[in-house]
PDB file of N, CA, C, O and CB in Angstrom:
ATOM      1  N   UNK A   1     109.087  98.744  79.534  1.00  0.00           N
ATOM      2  CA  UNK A   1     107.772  98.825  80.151  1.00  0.00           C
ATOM      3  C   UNK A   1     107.938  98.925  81.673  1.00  0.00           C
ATOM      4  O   UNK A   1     108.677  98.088  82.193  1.00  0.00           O
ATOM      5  CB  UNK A   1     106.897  97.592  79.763  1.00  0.00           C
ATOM      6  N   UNK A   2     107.219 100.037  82.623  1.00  0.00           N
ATOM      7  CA  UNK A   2     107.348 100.324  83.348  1.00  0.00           C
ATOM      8  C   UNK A   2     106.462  99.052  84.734  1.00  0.00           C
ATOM      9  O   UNK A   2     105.310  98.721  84.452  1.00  0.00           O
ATOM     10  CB  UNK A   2     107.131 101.653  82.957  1.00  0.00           C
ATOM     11  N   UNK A   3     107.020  98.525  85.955  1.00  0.00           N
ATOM     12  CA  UNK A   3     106.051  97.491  86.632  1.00  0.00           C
ATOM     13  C   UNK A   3     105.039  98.178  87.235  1.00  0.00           C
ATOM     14  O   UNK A   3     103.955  97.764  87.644  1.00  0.00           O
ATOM     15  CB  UNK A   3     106.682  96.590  87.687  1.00  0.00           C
ATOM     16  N   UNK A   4     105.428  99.079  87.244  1.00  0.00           N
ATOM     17  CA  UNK A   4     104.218 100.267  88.080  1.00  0.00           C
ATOM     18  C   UNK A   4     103.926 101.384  87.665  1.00  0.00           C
ATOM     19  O   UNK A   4     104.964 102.024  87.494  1.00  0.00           O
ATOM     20  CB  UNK A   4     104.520 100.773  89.365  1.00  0.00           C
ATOM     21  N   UNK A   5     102.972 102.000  87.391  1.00  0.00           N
ATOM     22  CA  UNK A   5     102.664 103.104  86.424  1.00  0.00           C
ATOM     23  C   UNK A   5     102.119 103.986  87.607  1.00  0.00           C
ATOM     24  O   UNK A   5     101.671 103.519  88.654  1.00  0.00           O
ATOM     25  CB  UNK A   5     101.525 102.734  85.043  1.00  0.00           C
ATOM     26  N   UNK A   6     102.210 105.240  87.322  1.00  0.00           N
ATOM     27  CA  UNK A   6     102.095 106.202  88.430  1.00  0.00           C
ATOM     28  C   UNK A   6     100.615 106.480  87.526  1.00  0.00           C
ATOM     29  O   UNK A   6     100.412 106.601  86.318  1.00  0.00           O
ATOM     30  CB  UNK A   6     103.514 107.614  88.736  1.00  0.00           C
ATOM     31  N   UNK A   7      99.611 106.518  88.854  1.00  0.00           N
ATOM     32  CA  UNK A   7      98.168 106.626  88.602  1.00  0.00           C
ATOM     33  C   UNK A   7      97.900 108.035  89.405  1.00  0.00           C
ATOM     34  O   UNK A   7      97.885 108.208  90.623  1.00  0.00           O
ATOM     35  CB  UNK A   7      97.235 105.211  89.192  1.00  0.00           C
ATOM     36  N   UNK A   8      97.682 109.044  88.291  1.00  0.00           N
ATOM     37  CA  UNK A   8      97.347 110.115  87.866  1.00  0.00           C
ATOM     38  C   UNK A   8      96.273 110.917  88.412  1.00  0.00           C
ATOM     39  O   UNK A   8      96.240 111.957  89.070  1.00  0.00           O
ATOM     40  CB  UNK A   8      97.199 109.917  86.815  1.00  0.00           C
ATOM     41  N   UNK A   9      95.109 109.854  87.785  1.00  0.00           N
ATOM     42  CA  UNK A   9      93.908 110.518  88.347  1.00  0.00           C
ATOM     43  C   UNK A   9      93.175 109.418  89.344  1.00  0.00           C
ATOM     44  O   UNK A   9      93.541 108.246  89.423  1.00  0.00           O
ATOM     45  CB  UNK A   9      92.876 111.033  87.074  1.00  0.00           C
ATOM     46  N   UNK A  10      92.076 109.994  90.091  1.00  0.00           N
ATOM     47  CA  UNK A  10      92.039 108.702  91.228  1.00  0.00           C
ATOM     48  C   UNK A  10      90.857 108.060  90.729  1.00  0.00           C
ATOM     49  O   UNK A  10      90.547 107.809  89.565  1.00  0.00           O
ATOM     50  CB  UNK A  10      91.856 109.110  93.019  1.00  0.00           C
ATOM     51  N   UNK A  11      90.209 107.822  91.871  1.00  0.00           N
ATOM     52  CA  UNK A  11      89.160 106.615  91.651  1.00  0.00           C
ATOM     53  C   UNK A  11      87.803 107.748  91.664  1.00  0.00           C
ATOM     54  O   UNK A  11      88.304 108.735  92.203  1.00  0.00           O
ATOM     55  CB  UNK A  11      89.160 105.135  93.166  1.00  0.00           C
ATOM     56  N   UNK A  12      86.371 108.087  91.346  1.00  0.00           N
ATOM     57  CA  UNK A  12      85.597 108.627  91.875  1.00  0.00           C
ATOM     58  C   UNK A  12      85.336 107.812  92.956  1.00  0.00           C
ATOM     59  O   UNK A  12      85.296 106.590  93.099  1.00  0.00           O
ATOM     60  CB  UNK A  12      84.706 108.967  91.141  1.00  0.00           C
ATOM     61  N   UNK A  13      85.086 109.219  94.043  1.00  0.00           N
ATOM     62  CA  UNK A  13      84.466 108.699  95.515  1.00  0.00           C
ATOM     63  C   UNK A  13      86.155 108.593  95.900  1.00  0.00           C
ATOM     64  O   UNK A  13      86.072 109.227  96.951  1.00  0.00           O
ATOM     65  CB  UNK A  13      83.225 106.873  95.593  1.00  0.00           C
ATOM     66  N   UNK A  14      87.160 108.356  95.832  1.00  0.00           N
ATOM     67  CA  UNK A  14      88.129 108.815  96.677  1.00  0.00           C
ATOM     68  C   UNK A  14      88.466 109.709  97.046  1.00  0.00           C
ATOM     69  O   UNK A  14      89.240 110.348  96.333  1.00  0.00           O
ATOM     70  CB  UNK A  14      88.839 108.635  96.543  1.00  0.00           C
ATOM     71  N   UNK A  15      88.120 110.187  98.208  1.00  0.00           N
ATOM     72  CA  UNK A  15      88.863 111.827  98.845  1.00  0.00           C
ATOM     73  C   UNK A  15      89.845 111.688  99.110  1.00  0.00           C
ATOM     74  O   UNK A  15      90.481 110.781  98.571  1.00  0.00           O
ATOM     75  CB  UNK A  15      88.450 112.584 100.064  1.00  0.00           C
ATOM     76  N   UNK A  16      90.444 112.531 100.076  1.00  0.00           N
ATOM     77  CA  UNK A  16      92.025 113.393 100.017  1.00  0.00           C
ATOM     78  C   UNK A  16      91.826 114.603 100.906  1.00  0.00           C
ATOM     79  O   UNK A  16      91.112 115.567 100.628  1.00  0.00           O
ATOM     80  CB  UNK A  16      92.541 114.042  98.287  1.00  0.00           C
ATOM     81  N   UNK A  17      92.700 114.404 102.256  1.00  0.00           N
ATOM     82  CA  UNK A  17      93.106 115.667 102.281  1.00  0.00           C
ATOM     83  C   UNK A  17      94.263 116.080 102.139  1.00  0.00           C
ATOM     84  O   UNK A  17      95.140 115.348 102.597  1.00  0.00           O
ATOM     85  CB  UNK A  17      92.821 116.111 103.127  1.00  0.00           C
ATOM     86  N   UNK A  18      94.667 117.306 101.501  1.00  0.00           N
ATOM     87  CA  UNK A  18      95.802 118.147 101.186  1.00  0.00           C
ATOM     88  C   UNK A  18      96.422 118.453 102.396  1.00  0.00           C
ATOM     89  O   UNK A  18      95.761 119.172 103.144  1.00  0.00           O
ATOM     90  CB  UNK A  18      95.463 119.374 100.454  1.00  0.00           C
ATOM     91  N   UNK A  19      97.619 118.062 102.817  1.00  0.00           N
ATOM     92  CA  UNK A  19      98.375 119.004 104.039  1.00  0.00           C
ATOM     93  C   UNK A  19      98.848 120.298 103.831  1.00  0.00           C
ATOM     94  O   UNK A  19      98.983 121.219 104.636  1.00  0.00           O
ATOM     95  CB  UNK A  19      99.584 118.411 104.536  1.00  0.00           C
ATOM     96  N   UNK A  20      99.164 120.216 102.214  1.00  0.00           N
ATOM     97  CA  UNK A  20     100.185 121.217 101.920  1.00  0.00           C
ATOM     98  C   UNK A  20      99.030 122.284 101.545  1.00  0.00           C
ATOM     99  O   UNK A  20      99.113 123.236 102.320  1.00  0.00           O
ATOM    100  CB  UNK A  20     101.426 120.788 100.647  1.00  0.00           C
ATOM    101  N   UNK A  21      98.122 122.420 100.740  1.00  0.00           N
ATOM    102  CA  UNK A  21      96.991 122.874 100.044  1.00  0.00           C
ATOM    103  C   UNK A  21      96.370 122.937 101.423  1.00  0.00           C
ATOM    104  O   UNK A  21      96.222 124.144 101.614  1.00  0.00           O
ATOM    105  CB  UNK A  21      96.294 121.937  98.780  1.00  0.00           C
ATOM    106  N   UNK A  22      96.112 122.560 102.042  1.00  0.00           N
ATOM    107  CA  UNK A  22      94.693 122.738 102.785  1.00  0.00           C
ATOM    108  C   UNK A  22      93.122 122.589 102.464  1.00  0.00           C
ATOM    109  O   UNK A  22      92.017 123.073 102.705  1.00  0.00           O
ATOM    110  CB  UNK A  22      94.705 123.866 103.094  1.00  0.00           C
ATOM    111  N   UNK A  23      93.634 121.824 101.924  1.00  0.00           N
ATOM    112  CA  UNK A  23      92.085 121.362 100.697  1.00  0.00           C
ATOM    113  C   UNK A  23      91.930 120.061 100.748  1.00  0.00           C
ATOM    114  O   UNK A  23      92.723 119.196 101.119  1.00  0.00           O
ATOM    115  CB  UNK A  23      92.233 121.647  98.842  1.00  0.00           C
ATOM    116  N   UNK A  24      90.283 119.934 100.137  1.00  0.00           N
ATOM    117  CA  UNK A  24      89.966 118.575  99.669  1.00  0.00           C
ATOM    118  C   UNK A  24      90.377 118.413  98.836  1.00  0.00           C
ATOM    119  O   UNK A  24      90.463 119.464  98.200  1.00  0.00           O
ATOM    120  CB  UNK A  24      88.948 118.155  99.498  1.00  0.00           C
ATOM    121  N   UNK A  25      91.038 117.013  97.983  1.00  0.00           N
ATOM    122  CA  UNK A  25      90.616 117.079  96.925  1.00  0.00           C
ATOM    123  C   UNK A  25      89.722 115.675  96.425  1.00  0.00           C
ATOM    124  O   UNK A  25      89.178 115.130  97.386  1.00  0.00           O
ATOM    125  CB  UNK A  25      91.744 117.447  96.214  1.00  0.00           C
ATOM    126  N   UNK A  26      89.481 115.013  95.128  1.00  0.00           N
ATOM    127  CA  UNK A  26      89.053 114.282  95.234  1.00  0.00           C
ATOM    128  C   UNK A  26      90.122 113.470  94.117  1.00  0.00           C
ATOM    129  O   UNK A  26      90.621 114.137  93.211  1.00  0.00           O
ATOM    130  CB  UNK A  26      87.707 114.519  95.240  1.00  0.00           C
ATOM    131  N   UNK A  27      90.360 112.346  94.214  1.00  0.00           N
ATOM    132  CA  UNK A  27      91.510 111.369  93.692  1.00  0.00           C
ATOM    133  C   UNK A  27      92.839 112.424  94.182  1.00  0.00           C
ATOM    134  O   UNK A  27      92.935 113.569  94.622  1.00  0.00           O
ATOM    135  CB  UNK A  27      91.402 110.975  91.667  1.00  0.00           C
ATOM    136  N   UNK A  28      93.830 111.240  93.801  1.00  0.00           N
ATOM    137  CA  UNK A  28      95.280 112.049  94.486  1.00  0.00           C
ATOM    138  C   UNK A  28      95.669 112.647  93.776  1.00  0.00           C
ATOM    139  O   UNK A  28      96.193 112.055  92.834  1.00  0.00           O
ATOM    140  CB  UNK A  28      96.467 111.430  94.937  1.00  0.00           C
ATOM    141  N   UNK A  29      95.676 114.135  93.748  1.00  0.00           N
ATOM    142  CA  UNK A  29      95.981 114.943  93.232  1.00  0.00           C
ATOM    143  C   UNK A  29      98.067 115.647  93.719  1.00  0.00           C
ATOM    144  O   UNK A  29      99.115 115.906  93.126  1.00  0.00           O
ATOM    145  CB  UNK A  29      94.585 115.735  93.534  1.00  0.00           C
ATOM    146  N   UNK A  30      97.664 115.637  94.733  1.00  0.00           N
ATOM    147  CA  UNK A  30      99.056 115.630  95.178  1.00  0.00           C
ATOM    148  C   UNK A  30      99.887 114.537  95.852  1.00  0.00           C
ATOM    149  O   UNK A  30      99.274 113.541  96.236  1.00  0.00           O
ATOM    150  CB  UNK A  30      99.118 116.549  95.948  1.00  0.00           C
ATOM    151  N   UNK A  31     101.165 114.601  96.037  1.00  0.00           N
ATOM    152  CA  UNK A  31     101.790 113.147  96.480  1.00  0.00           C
ATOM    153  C   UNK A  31     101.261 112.864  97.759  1.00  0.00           C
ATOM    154  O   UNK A  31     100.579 113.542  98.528  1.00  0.00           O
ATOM    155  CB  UNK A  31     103.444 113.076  96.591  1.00  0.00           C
ATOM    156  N   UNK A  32     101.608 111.997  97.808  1.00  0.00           N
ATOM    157  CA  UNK A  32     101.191 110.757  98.992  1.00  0.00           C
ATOM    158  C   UNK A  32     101.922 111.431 100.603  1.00  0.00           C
ATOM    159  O   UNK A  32     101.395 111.239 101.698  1.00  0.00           O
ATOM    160  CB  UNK A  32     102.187 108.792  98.429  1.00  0.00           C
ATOM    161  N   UNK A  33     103.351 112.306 100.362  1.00  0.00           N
ATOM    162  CA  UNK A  33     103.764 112.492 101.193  1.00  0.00           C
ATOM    163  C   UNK A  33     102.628 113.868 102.108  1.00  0.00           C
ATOM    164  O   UNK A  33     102.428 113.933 103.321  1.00  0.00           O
ATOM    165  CB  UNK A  33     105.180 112.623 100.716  1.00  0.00           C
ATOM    166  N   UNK A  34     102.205 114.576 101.283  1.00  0.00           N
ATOM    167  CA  UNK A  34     101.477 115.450 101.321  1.00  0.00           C
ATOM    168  C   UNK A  34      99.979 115.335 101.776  1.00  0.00           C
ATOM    169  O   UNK A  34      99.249 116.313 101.620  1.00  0.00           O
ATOM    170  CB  UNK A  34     101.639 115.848 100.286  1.00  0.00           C
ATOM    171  N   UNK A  35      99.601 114.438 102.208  1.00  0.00           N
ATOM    172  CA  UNK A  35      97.738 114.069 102.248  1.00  0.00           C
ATOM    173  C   UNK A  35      98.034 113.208 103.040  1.00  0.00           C
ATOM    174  O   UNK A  35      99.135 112.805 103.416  1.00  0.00           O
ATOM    175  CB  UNK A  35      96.670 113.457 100.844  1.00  0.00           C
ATOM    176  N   UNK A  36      96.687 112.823 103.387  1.00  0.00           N
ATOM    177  CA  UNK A  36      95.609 112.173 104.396  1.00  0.00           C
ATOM    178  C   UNK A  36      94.867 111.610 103.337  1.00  0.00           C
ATOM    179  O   UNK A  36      94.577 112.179 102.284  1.00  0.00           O
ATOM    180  CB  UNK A  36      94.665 113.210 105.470  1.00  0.00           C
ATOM    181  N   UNK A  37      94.460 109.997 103.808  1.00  0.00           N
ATOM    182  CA  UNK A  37      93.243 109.594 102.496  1.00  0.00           C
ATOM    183  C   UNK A  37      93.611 108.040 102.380  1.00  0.00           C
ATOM    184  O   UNK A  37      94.617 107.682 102.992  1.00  0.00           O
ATOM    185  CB  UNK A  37      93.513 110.568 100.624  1.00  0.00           C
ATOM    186  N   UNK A  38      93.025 107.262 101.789  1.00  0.00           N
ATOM    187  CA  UNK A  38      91.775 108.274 101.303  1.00  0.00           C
ATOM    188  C   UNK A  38      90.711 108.374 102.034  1.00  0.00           C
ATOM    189  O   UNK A  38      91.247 108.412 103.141  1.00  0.00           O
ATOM    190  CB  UNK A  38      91.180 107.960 100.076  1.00  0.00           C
ATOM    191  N   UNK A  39      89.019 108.483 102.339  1.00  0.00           N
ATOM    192  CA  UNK A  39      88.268 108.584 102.992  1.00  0.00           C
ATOM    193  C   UNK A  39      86.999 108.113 102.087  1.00  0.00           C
ATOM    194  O   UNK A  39      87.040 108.005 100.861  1.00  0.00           O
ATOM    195  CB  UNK A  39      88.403 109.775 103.571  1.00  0.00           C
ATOM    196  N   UNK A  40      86.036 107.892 102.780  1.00  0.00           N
ATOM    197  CA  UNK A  40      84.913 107.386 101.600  1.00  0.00           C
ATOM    198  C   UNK A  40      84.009 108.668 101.296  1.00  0.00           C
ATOM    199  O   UNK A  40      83.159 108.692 100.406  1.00  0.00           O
ATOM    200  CB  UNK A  40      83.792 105.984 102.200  1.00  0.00           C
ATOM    201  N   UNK A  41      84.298 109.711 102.134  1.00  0.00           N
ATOM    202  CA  UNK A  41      83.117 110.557 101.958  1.00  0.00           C
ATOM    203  C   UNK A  41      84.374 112.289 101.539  1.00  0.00           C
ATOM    204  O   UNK A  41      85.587 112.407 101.713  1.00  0.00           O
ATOM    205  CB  UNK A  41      81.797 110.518 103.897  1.00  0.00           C
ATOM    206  N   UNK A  42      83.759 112.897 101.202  1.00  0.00           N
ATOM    207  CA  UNK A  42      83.882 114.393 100.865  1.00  0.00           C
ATOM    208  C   UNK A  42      83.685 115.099 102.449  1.00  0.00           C
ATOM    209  O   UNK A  42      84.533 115.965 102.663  1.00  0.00           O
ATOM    210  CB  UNK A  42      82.539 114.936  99.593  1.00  0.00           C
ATOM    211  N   UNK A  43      82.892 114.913 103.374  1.00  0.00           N
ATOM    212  CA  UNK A  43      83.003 115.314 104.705  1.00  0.00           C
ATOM    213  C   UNK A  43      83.971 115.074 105.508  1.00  0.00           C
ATOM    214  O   UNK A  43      84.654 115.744 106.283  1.00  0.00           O
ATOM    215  CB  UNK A  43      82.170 114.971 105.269  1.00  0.00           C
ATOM    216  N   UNK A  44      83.885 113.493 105.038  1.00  0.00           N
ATOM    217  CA  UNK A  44      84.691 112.771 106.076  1.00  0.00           C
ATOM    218  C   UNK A  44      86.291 113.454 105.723  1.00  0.00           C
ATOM    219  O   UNK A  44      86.852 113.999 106.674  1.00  0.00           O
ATOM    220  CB  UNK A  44      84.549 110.858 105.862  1.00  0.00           C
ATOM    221  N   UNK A  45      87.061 113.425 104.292  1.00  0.00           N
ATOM    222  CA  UNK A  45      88.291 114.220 104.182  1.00  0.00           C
ATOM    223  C   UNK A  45      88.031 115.837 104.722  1.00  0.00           C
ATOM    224  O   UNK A  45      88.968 116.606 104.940  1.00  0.00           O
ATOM    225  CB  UNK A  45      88.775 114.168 102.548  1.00  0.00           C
ATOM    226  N   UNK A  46      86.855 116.136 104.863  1.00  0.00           N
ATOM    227  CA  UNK A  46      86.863 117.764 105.295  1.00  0.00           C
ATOM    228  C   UNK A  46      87.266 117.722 106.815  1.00  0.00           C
ATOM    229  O   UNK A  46      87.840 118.693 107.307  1.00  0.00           O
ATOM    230  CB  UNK A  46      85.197 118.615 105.102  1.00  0.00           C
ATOM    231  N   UNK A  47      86.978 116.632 107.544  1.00  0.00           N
ATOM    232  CA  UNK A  47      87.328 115.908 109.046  1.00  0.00           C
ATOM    233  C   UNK A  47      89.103 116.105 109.189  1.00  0.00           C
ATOM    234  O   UNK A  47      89.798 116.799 109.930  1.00  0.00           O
ATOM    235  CB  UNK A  47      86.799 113.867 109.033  1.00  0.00           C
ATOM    236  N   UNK A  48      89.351 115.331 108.319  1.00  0.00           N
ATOM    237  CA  UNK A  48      90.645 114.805 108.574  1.00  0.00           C
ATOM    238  C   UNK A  48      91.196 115.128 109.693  1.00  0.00           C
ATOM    239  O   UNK A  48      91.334 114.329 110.620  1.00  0.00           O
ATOM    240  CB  UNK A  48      91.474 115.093 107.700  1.00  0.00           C
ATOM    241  N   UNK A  49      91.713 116.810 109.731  1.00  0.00           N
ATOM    242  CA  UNK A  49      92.757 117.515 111.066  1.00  0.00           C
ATOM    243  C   UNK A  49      91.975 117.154 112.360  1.00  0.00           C
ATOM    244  O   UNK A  49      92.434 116.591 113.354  1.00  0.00           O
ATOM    245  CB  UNK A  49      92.962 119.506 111.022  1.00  0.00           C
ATOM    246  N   UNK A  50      90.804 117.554 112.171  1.00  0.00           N
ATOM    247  CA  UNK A  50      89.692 116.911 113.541  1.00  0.00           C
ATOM    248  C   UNK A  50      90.238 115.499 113.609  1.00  0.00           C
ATOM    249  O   UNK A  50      90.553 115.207 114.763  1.00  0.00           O
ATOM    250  CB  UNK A  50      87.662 116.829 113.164  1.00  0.00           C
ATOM    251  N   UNK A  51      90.479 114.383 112.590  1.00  0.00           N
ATOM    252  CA  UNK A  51      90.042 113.442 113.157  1.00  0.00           C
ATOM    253  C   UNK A  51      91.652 112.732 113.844  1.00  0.00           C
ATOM    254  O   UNK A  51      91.837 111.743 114.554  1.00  0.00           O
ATOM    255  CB  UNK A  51      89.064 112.585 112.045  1.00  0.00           C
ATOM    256  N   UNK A  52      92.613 113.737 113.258  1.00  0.00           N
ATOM    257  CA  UNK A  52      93.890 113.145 113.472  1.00  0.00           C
ATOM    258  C   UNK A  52      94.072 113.811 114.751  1.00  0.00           C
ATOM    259  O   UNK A  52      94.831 113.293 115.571  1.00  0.00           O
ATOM    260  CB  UNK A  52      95.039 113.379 112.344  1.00  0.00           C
ATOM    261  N   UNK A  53      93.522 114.800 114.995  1.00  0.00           N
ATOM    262  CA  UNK A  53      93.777 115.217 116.358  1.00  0.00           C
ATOM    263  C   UNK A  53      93.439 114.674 117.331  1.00  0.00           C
ATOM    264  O   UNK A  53      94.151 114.684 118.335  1.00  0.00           O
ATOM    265  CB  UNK A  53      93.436 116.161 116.605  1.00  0.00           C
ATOM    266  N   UNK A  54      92.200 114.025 117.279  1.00  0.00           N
ATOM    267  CA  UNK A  54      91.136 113.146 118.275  1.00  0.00           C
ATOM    268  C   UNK A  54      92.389 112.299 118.492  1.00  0.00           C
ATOM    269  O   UNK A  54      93.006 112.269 119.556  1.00  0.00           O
ATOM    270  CB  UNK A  54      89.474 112.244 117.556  1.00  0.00           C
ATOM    271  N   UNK A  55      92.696 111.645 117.442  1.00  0.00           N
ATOM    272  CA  UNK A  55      93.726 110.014 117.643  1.00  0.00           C
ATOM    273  C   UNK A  55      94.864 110.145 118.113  1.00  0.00           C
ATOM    274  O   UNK A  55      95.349 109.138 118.630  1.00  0.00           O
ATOM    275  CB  UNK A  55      94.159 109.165 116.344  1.00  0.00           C
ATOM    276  N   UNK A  56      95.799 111.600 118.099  1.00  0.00           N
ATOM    277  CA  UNK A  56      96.464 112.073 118.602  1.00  0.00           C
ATOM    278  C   UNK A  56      96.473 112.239 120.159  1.00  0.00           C
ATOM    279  O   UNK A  56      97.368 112.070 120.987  1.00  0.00           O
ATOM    280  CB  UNK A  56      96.456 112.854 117.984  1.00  0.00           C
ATOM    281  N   UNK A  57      94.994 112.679 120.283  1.00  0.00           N
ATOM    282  CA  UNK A  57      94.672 112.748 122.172  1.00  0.00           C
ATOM    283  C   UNK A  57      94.462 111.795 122.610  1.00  0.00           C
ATOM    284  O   UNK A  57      94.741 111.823 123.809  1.00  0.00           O
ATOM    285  CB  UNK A  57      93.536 113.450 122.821  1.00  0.00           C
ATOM    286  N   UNK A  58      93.883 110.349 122.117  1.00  0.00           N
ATOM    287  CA  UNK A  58      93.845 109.282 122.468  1.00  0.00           C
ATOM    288  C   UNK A  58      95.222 108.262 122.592  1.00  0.00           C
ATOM    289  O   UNK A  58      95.249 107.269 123.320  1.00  0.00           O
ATOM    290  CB  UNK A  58      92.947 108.942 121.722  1.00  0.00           C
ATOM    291  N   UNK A  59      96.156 108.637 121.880  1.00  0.00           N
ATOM    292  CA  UNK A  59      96.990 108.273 121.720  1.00  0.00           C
ATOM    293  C   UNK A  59      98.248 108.515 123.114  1.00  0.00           C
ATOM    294  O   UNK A  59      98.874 107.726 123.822  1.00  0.00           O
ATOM    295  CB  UNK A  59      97.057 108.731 120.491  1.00  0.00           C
ATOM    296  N   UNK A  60      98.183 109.984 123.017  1.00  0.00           N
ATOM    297  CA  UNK A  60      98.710 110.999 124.181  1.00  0.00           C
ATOM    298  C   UNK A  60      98.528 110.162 125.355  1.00  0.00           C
ATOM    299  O   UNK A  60      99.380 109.649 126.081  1.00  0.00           O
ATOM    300  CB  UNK A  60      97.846 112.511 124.357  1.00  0.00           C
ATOM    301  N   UNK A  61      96.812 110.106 125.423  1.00  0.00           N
ATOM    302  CA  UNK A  61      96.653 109.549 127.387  1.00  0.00           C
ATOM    303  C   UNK A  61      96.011 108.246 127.453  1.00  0.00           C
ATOM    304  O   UNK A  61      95.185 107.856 128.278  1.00  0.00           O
ATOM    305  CB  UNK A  61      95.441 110.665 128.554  1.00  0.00           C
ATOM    306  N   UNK A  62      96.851 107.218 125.789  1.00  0.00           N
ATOM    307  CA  UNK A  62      96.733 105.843 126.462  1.00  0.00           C
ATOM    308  C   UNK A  62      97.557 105.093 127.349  1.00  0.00           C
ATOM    309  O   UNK A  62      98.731 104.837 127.079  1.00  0.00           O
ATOM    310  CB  UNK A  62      96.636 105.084 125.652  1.00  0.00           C
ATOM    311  N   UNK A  63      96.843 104.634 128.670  1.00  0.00           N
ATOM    312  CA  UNK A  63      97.963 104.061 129.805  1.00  0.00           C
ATOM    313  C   UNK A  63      98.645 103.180 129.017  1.00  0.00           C
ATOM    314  O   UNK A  63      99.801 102.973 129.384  1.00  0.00           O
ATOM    315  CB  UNK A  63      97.384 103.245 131.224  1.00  0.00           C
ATOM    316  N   UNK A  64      98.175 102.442 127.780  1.00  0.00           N
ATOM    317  CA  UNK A  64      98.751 101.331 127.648  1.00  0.00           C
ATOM    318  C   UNK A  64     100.172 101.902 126.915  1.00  0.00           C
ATOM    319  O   UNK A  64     101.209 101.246 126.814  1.00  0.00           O
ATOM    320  CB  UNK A  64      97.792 100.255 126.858  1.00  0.00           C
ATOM    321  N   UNK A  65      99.994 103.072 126.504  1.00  0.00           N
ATOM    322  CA  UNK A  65     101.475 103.607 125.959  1.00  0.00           C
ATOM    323  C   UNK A  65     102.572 104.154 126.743  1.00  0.00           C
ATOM    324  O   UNK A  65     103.775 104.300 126.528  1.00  0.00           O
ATOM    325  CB  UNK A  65     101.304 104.642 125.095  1.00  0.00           C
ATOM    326  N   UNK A  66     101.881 104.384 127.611  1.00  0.00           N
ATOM    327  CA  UNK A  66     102.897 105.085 129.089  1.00  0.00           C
ATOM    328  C   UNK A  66     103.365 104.194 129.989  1.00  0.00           C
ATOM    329  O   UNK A  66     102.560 103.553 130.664  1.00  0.00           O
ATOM    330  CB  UNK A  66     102.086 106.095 130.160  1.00  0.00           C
ATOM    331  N   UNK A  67     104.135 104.095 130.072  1.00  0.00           N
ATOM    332  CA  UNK A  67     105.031 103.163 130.736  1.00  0.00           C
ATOM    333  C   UNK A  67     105.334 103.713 132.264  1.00  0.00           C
ATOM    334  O   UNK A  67     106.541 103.815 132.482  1.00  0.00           O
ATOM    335  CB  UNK A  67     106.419 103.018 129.836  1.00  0.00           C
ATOM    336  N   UNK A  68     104.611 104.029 133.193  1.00  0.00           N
ATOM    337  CA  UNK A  68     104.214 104.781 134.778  1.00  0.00           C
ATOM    338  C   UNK A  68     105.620 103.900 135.844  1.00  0.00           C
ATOM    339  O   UNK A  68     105.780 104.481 136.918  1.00  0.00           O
ATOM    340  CB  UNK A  68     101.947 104.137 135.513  1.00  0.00           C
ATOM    341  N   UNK A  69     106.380 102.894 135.678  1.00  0.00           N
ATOM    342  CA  UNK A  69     107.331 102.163 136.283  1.00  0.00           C
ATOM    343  C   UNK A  69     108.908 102.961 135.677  1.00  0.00           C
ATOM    344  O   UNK A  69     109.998 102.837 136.235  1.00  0.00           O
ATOM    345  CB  UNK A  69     107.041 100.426 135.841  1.00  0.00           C
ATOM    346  N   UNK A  70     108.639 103.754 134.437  1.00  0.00           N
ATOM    347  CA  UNK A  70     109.964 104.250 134.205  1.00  0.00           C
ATOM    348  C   UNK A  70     109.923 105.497 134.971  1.00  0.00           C
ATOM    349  O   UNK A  70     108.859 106.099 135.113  1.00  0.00           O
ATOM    350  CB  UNK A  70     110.349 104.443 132.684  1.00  0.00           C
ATOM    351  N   UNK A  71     111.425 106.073 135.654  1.00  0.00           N
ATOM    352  CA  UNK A  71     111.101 107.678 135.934  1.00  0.00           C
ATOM    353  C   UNK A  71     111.507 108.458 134.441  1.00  0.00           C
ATOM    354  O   UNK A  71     111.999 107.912 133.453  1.00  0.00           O
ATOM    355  CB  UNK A  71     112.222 108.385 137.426  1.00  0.00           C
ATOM    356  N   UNK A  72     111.167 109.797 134.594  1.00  0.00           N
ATOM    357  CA  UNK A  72     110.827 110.228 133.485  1.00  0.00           C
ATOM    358  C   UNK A  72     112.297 110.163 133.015  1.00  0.00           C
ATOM    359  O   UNK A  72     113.173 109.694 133.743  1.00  0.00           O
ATOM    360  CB  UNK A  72     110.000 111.550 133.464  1.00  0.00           C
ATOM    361  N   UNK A  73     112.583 110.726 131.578  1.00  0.00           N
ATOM    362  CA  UNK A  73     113.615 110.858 131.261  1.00  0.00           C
ATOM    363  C   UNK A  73     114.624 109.673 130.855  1.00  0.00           C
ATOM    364  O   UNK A  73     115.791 109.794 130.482  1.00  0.00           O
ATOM    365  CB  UNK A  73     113.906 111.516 132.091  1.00  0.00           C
ATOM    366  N   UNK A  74     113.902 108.539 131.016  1.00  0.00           N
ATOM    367  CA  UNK A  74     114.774 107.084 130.813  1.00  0.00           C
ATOM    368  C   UNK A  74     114.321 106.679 129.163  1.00  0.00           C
ATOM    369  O   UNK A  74     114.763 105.659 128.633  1.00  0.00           O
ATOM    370  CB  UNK A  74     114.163 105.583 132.181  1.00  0.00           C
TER     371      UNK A  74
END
C-alpha cells in the first residue's frame, strides 16, 4: 500500500496555470513542475504571467533586497 497516492484529478474550483501548455486548466492536470496554482478563481489563473511579473518587478526594485554598501560584482 502506497503512503501517498498521486491525486489525479483536482478539487472543483482549483485552477492552474499551465507553463508548458499555456493554458488554464482546472485541477492539476499537469505536474507540479509545470504550473502556477492553485488560484481560487478561473481569471485569477488566466492572471498568473501578469501576476508573476508584477512580483518579479517588485522584487527587482526592492531596496530591502539590494544591498547599495556592496560595489557591484561582490
Amino acid at each position: 500500500m502506497a503512503l501517498f497516492k498521486k491525486r489525479t484529478v483536482g478539487k472543483p474550483g482549483e485552477w492552474y496555470y499551465c507553463l508548458e501548455h499555456k493554458k488554464v486548466e482546472e485541477g492539476p492536470e499537469c505536474p507540479n513542475k509545470d504550473r502556477f496554482g492553485p488560484y481560487a478563481s478561473r481569471e485569477e489563473a488566466q492572471h498568473a504571467m501578469d501576476t508573476a511579473r508584477e512580483r518579479n518587478l517588485e522584487w527587482e526594485t526592492d531596496p530591502n533586497w539590494h544591498d547599495k554598501s556592496s560595489p557591484p560584482g561582490d
